[in-house]
mmCIF file as gemmi writes it, N, C-alpha and C atoms, coordinates in Angstrom:
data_model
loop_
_atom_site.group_PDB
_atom_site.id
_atom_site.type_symbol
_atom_site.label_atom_id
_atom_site.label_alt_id
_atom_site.label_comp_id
_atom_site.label_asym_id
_atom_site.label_entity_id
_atom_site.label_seq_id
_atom_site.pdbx_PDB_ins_code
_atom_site.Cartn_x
_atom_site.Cartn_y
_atom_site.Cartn_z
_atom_site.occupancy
_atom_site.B_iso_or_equiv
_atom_site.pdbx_formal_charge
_atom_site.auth_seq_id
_atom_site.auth_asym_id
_atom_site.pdbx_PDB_model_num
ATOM 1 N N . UNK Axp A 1 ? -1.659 -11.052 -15.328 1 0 ? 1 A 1
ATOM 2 C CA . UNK Axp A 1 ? -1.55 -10.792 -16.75 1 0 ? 1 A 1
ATOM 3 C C . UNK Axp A 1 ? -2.663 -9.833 -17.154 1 0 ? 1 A 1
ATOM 4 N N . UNK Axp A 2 ? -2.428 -8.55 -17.43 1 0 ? 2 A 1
ATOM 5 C CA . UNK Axp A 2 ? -3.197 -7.885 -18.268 1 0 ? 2 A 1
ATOM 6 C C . UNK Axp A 2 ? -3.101 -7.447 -19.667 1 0 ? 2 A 1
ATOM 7 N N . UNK Axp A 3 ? -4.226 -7.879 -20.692 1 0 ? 3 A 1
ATOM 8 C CA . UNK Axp A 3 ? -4.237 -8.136 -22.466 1 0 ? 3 A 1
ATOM 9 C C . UNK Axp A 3 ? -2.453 -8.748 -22.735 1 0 ? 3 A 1
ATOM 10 N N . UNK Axp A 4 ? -2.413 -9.539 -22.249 1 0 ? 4 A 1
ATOM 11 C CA . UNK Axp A 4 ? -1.48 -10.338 -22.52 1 0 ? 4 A 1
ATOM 12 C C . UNK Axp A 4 ? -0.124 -10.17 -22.125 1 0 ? 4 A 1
ATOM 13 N N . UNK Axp A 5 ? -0.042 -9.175 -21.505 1 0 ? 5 A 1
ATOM 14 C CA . UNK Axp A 5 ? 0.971 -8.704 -20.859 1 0 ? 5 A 1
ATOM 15 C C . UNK Axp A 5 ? 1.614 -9.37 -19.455 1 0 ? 5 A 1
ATOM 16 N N . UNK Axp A 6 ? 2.696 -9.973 -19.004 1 0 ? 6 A 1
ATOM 17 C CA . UNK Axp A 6 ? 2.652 -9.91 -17.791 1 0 ? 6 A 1
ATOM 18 C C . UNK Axp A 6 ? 3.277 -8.526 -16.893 1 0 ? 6 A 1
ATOM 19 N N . UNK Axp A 7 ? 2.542 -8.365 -15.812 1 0 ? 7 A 1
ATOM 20 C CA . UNK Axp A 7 ? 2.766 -7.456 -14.884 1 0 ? 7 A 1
ATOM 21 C C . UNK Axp A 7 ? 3.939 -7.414 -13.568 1 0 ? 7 A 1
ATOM 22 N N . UNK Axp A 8 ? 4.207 -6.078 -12.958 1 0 ? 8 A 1
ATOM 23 C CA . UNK Axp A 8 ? 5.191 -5.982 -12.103 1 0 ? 8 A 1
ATOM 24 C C . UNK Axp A 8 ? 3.68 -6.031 -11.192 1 0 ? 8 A 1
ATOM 25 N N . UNK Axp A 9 ? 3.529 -6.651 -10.23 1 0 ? 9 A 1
ATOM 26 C CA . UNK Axp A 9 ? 2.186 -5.743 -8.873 1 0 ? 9 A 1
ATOM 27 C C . UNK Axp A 9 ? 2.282 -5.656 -7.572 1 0 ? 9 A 1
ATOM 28 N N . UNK Axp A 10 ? 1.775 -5.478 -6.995 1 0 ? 10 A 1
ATOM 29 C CA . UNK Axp A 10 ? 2.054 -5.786 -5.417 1 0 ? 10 A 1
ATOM 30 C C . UNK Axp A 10 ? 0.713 -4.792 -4.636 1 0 ? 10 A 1
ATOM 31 N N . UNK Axp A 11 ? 1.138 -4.464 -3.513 1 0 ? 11 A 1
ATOM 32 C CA . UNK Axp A 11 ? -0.104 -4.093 -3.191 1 0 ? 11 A 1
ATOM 33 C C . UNK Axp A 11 ? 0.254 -2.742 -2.203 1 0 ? 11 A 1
ATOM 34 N N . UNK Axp A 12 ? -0.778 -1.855 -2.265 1 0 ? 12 A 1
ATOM 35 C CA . UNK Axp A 12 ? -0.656 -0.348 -1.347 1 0 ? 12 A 1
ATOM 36 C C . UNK Axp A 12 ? -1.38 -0.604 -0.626 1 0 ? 12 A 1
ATOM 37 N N . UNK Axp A 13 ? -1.494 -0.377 0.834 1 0 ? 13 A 1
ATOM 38 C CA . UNK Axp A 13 ? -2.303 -0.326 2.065 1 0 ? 13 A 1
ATOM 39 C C . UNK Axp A 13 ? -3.566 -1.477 1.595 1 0 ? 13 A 1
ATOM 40 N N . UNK Axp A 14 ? -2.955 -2.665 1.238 1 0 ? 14 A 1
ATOM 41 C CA . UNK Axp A 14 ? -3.778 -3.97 1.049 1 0 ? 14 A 1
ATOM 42 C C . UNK Axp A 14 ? -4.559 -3.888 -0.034 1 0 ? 14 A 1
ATOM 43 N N . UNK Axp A 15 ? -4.44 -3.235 -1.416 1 0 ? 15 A 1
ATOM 44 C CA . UNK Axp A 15 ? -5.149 -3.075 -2.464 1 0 ? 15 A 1
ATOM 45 C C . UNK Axp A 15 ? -4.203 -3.284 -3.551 1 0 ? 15 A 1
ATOM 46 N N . UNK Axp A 16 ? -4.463 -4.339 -4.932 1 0 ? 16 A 1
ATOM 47 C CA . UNK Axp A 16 ? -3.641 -4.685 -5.605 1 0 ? 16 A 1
ATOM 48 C C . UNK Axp A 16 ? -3.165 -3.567 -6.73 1 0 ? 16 A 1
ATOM 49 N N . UNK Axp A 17 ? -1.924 -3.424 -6.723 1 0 ? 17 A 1
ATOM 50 C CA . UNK Axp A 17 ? -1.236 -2.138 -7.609 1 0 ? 17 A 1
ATOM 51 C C . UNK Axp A 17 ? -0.516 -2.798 -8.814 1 0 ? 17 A 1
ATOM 52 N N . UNK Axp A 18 ? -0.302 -2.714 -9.955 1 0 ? 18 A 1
ATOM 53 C CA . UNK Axp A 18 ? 0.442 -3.117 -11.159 1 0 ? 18 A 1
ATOM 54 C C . UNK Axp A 18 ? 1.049 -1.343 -11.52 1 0 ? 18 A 1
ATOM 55 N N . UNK Axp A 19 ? 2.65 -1.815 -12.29 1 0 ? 19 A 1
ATOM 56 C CA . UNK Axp A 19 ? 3.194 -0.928 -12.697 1 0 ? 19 A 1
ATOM 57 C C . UNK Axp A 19 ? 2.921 -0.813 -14.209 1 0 ? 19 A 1
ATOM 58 N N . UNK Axp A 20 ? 2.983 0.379 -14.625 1 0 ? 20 A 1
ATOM 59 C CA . UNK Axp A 20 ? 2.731 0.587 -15.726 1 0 ? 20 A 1
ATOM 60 C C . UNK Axp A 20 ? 3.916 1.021 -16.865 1 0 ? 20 A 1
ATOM 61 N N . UNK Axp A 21 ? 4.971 0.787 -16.066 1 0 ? 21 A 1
ATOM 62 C CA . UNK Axp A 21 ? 6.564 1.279 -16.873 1 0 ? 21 A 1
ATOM 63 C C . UNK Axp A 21 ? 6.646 2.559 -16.197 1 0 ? 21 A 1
ATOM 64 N N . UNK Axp A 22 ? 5.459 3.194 -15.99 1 0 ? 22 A 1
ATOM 65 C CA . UNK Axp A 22 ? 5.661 4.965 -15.256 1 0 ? 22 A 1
ATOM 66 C C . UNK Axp A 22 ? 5.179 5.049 -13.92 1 0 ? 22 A 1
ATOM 67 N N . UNK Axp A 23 ? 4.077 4.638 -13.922 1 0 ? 23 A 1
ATOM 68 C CA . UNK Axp A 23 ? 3.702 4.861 -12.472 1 0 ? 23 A 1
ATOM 69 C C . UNK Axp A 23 ? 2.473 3.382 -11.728 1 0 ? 23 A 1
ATOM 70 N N . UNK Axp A 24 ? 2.918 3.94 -10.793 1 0 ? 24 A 1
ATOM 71 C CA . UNK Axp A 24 ? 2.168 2.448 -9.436 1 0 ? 24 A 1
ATOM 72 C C . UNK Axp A 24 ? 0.247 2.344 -10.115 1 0 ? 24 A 1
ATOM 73 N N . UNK Axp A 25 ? -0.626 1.809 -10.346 1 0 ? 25 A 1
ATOM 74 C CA . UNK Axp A 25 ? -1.971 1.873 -10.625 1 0 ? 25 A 1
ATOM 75 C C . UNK Axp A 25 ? -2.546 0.585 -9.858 1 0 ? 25 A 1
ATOM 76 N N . UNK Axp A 26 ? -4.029 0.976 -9.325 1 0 ? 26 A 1
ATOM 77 C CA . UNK Axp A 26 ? -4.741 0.138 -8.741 1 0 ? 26 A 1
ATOM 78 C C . UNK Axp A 26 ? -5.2 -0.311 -10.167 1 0 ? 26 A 1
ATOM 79 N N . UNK Axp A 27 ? -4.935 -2.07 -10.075 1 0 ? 27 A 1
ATOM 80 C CA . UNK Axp A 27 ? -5.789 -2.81 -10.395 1 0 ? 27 A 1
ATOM 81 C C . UNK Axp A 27 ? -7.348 -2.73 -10.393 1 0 ? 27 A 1
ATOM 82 N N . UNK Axp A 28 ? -8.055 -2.23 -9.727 1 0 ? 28 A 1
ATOM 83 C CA . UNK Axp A 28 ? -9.483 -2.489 -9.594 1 0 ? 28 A 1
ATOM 84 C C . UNK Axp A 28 ? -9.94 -0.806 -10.188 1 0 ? 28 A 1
ATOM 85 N N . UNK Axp A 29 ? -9.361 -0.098 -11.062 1 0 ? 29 A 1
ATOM 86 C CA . UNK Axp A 29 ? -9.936 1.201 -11.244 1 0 ? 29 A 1
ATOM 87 C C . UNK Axp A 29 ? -9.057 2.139 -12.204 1 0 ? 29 A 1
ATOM 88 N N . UNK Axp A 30 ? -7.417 1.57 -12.045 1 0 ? 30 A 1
ATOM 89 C CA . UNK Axp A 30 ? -6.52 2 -13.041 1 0 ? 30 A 1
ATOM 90 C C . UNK Axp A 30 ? -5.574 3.099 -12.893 1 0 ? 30 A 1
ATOM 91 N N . UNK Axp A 31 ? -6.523 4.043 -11.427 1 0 ? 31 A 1
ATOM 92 C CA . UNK Axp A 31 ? -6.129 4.896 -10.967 1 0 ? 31 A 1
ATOM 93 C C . UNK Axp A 31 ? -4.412 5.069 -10.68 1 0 ? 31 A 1
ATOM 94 N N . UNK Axp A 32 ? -3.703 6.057 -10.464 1 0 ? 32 A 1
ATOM 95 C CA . UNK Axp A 32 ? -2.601 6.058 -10.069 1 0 ? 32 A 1
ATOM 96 C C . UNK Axp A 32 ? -2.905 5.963 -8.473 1 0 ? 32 A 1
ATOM 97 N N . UNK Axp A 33 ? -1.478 5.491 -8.135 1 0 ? 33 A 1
ATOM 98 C CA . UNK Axp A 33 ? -1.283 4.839 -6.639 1 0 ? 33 A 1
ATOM 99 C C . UNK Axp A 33 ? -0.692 6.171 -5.81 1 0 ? 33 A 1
ATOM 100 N N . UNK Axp A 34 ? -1.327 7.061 -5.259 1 0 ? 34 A 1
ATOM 101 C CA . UNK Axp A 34 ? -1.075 8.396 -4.838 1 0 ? 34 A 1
ATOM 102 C C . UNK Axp A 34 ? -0.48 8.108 -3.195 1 0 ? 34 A 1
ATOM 103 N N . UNK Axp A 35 ? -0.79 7.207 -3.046 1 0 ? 35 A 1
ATOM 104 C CA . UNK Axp A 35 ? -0.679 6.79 -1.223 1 0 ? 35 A 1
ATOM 105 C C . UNK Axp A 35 ? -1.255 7.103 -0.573 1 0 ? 35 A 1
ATOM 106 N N . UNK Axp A 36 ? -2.709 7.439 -1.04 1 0 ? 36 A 1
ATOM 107 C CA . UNK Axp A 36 ? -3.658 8.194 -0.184 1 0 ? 36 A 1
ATOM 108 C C . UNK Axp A 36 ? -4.89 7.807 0.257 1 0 ? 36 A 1
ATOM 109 N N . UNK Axp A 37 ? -4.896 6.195 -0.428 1 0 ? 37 A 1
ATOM 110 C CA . UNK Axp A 37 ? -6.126 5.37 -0.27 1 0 ? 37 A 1
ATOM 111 C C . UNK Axp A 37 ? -6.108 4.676 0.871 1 0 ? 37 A 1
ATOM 112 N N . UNK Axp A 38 ? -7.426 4.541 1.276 1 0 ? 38 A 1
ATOM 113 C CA . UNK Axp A 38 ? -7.402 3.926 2.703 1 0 ? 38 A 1
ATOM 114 C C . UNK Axp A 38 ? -7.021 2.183 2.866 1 0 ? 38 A 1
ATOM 115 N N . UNK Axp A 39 ? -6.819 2.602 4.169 1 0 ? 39 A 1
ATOM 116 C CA . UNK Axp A 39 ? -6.243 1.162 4.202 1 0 ? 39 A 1
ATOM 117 C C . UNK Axp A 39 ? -7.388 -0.317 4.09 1 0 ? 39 A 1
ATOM 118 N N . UNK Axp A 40 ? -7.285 -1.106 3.378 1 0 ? 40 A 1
ATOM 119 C CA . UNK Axp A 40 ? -8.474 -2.561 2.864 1 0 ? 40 A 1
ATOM 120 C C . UNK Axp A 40 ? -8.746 -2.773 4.156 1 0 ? 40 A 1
ATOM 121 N N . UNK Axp A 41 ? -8.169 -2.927 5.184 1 0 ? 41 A 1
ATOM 122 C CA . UNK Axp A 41 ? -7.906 -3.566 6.452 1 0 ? 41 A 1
ATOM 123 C C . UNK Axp A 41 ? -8.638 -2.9 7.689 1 0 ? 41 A 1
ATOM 124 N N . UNK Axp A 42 ? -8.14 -1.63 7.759 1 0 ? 42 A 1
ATOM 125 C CA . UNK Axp A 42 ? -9.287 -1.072 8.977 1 0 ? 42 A 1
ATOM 126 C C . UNK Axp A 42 ? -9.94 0.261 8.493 1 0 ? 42 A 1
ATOM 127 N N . UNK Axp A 43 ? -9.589 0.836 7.018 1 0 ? 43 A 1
ATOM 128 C CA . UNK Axp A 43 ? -10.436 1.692 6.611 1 0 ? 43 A 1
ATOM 129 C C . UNK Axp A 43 ? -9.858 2.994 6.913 1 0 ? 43 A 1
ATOM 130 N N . UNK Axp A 44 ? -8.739 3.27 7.628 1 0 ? 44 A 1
ATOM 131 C CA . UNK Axp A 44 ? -8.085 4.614 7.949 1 0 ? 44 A 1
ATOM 132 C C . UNK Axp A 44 ? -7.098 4.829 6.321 1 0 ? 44 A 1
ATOM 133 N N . UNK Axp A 45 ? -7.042 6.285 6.522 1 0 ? 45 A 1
ATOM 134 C CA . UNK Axp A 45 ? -6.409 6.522 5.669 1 0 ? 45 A 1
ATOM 135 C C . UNK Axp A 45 ? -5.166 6.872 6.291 1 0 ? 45 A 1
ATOM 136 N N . UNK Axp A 46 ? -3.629 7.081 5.605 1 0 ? 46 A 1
ATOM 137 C CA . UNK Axp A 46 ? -2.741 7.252 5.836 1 0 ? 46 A 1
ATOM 138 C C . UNK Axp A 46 ? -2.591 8.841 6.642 1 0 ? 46 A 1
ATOM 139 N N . UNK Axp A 47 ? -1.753 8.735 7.967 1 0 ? 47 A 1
ATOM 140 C CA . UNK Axp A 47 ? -1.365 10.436 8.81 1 0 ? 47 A 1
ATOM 141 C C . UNK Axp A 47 ? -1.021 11.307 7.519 1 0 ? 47 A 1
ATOM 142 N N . UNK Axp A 48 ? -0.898 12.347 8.017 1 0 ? 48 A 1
ATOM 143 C CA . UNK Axp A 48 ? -0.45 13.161 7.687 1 0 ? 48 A 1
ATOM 144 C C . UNK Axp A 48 ? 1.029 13.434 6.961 1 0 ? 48 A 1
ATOM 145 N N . UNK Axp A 49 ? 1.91 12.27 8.132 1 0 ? 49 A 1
ATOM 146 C CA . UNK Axp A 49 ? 3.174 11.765 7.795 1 0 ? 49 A 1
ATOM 147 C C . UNK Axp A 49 ? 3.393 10.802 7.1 1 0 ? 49 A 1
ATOM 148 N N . UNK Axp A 50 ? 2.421 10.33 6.161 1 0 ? 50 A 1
ATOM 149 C CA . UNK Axp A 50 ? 2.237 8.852 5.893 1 0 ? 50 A 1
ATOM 150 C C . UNK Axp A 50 ? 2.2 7.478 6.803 1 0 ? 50 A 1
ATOM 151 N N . UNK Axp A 51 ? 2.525 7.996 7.849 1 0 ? 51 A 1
ATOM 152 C CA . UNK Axp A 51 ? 2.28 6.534 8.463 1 0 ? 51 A 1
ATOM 153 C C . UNK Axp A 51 ? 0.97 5.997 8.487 1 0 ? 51 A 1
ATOM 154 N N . UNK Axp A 52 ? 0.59 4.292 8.444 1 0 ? 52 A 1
ATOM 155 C CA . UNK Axp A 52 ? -0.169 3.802 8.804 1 0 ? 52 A 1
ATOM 156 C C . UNK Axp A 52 ? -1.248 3.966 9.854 1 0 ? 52 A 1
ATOM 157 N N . UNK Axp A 53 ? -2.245 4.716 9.904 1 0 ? 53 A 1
ATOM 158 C CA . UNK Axp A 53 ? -2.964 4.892 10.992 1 0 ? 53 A 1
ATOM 159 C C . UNK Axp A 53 ? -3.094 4.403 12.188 1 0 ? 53 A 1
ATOM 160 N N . UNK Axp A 54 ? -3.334 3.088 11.392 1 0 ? 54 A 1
ATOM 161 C CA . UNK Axp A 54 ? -3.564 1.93 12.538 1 0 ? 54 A 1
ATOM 162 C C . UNK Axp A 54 ? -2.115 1.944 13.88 1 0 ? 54 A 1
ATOM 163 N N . UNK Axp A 55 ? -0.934 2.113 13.061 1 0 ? 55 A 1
ATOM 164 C CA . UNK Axp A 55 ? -0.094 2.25 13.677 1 0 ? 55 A 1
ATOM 165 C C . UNK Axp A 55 ? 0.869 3.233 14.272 1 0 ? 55 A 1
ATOM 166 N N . UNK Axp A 56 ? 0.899 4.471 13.699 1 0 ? 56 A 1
ATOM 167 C CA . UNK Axp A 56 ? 0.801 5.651 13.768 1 0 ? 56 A 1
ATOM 168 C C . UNK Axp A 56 ? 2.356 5.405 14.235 1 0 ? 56 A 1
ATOM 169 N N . UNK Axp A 57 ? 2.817 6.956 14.372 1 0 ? 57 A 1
ATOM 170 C CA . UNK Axp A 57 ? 4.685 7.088 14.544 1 0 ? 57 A 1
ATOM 171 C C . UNK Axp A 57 ? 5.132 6.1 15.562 1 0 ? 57 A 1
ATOM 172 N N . UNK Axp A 58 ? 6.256 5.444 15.008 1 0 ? 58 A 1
ATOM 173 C CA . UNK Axp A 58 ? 6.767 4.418 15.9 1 0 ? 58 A 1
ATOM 174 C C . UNK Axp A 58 ? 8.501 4.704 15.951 1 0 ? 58 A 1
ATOM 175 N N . UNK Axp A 59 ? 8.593 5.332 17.007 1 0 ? 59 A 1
ATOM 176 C CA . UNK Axp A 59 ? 9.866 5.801 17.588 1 0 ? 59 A 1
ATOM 177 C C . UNK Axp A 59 ? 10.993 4.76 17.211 1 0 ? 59 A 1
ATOM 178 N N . UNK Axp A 60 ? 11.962 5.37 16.695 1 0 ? 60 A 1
ATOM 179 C CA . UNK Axp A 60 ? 13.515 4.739 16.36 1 0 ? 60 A 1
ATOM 180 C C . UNK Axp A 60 ? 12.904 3.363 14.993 1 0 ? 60 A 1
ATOM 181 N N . UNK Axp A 61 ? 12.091 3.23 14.089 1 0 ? 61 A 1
ATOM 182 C CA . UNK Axp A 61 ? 11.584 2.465 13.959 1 0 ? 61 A 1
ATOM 183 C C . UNK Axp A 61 ? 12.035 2.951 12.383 1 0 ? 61 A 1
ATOM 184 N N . UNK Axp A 62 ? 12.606 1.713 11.531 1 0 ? 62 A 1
ATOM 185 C CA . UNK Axp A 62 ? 13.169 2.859 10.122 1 0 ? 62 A 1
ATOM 186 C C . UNK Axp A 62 ? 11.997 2.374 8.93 1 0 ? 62 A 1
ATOM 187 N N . UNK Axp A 63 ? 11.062 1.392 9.139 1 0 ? 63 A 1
ATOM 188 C CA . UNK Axp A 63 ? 9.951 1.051 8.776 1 0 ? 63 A 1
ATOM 189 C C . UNK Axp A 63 ? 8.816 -0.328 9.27 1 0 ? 63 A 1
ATOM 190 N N . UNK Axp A 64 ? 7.967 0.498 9.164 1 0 ? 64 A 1
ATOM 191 C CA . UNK Axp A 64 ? 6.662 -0.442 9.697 1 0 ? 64 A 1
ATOM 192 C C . UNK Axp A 64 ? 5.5 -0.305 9.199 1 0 ? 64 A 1
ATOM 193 N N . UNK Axp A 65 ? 4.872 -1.766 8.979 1 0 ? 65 A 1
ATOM 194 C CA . UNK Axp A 65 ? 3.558 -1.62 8.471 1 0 ? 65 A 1
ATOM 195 C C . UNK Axp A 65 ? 2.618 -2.619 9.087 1 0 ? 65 A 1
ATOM 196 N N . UNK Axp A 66 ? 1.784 -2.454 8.886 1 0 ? 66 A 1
ATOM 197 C CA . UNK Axp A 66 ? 0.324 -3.374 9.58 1 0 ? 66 A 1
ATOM 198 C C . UNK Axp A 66 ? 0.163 -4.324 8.847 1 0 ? 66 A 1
ATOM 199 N N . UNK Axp A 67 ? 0.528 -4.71 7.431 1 0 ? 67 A 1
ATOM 200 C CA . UNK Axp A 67 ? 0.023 -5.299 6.679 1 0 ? 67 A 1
ATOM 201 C C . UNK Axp A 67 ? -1.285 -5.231 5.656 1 0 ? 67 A 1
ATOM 202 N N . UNK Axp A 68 ? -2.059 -4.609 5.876 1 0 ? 68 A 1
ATOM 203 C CA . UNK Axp A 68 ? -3.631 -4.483 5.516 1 0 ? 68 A 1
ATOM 204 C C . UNK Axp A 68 ? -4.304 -5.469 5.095 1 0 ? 68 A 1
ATOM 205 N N . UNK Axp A 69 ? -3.964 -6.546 5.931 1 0 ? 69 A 1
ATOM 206 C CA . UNK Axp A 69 ? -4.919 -7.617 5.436 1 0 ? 69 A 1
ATOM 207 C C . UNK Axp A 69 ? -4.367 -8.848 4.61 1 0 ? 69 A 1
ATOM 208 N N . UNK Axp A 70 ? -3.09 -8.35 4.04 1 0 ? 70 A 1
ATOM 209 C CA . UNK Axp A 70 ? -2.754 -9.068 3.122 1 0 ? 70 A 1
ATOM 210 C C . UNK Axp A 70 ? -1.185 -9.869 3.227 1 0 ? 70 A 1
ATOM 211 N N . UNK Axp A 71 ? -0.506 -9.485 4.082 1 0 ? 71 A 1
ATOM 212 C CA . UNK Axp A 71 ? 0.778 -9.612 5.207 1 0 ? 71 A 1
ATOM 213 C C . UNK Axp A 71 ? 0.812 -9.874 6.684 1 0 ? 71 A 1
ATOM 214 N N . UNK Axp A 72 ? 1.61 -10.678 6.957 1 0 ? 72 A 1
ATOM 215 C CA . UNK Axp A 72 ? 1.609 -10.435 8.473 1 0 ? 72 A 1
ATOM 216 C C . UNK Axp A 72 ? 2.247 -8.959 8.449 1 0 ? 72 A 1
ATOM 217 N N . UNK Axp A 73 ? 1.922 -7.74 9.96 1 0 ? 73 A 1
ATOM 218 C CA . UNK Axp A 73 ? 2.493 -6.999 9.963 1 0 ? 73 A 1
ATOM 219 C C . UNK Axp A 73 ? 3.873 -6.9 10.814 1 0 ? 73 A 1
ATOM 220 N N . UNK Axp A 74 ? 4.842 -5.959 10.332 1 0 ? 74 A 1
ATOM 221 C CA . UNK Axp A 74 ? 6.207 -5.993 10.919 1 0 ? 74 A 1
ATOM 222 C C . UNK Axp A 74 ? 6.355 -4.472 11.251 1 0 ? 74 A 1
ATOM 223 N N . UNK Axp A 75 ? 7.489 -4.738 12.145 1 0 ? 75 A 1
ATOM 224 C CA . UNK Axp A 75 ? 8.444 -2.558 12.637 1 0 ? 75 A 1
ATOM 225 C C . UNK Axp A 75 ? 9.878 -3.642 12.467 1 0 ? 75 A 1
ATOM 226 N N . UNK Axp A 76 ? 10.556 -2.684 11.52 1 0 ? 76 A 1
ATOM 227 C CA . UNK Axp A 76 ? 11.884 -2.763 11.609 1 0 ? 76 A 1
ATOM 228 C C . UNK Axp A 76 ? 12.762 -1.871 12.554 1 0 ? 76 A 1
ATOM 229 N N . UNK Axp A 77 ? 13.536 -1.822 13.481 1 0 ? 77 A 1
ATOM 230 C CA . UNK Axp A 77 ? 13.925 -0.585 14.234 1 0 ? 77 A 1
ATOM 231 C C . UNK Axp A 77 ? 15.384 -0.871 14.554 1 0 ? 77 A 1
């Protein structure tokens, strides 16, 4: 709940995000959620391709993530 509001949130590379009706924002700063913040978990920031550092391109794989701390991590393929 923020000023009385309840929120949509969830989290980017293990850092808590609330929607704002327009766009994704970190909780802890307000910032917009660009996908470019490093990951809570081991501190890499996202490739080039967006993938997860930690986990980097994962062949035939239609999504995967590490979790950052805050999920177990999964590869869907």
């Amino acid at each position: 709940m923020r000023g009385g509001i309840d929120l949509i949130t969830g989290h980017s590379r293990g850092h808590e995000i609330y929607y704002d009706g327009t766009y994704w924002r970190y909780i802890d700063n307000n910032e917009i959620d660009d996908g470019a913040r490093m990951c809570k978990r081991c501190g890499c920031k996202p490739t080039k391709e967006g993938y997860d550092a930690c986990l980097g391109y994962i062949g035939n794989a239609t999504s995967a993530c590490c979790g950052h701390g805050v999920e177990d991590g999964y590869v869907v393929i």
